[in-house]
N, C-alpha and C positions, 0 to 999 in steps of 0.2 A: 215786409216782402218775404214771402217765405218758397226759395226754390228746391226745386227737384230736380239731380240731375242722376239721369240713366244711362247706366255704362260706362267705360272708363276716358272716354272724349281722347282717345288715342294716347293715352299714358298723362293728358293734361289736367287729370281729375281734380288734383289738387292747386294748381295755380290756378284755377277757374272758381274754385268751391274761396280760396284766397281771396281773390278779388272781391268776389260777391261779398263775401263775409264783412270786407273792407266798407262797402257800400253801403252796410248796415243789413242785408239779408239773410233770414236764416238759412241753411245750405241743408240736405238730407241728400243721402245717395243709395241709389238701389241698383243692382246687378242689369234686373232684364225687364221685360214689359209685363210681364206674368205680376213679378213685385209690387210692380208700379202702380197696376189698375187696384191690385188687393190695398196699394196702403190709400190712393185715392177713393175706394169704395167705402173703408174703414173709417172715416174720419180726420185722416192724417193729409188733407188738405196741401195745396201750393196755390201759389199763385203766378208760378212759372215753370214751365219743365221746358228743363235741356238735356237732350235725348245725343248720342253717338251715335250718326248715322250708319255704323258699324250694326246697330237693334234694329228692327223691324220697326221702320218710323210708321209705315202704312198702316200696320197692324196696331200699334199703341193708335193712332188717331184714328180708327174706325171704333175701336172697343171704347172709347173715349166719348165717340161720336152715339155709337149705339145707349151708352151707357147717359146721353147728355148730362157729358162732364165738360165744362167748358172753362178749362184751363189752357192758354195759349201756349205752343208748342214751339221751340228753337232748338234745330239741327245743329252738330255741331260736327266739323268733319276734317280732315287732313287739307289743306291749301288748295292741291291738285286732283279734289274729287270733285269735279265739276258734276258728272253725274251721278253721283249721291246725292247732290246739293239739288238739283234740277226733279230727281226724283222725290225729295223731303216736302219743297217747296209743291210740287205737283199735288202731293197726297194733304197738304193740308197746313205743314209746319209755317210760322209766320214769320221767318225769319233763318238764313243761314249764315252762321259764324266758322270764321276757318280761326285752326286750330295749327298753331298753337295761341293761346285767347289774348287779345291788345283790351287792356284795363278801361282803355276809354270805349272801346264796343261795347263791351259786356255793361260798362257804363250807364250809356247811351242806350241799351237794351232794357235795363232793369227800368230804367228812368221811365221810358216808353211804358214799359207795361204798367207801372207804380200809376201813371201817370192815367191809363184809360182800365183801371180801376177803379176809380178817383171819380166816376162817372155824374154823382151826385152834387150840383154846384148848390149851396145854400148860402144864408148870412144871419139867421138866428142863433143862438145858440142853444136853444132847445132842440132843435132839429139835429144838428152835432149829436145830442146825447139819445135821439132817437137813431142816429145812425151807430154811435156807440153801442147800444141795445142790439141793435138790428147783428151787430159784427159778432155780440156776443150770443145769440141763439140761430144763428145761422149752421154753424156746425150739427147741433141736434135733426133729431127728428120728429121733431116736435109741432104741430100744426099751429099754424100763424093767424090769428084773423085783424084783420087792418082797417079801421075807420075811420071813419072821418067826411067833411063835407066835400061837394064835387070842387072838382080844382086843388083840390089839398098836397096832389102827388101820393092818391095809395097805388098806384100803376107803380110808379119810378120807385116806391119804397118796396115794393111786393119782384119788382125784375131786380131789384139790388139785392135782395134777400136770396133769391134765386140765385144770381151767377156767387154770390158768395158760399152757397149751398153746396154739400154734396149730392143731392138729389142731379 
């Protein structure tokens, strides 16, 4: 699980980026939305961003959106900013955590996302090391071509390839 978190989540940067860390996640932090779409464009990948609704949550999910980057977005904001929270949610984010961060949300947060990643159900284990593959050329840009007979899953290998993609 590799997150991204934007901005300073009201001074809780680092009990948040803590926790995660604990969870097994890799943690990366950027300033503002300017950073974030440059290091998502570049290769430098998440699989989660938690954004300070303090940033331009609108802004990061439309560039995000235009850019079809489709890494899930969590607000994160002060207890009693109901509407920042209301406004994150509005624009797109999947999720608001009030702040200061309880170990077992952020938890239950990571879990969630790890979890509808994870989208690919198999039982072979060749297919495992075709998903292995798939994990390791995903990052490039590299063009794919996928065969195989009908019913095989070259759809469900070809949209995994995708949302794990920068493109």
């Amino acid at each position: 699980m590799r997150l991204l978190i934007v901005g300073t989540l009201g001074g809780h940067i680092s009990v948040a980026g803590q926790i995660a860390l604990k969870k097994g996640a890799k943690v990366s932090h950027l300033d503002n939305v300017e950073g974030t779409m440059h290091a998502l464009r570049s290769g430098q990948g998440a699989d989660l961003v938690m954004i300070d609704v303090a940033q331009p949550v609108a802004k990061l999910l439309r560039a995000m959106s235009q850019e079809r980057i489709n890494t899930p977005v969590v607000a994160c904001g002060l207890e009693n900013d109901s509407d920042a929270a209301v406004a994150a949610i509005k624009a797109g984010a999947k999720e608001y955590i009030p702040l200061p961060p309880n170990a077992e949300l952020i938890a239950a947060v990571l879990a969630a996302v790890a979890e509808e990643q994870s989208s690919v159900i198999f039982q072979d284990p060749i297919m495992g090391a075709v998903l292995k593959l798939a994990d390791q050329i995903a990052p490039s840009d590299a063009s794919v071509l996928i065969t195989g007979e009908s019913g095989t899953g070259k759809e469900v290998l070809a949209r995994y390839l995708h949302e794990k993609s920068k493109r």
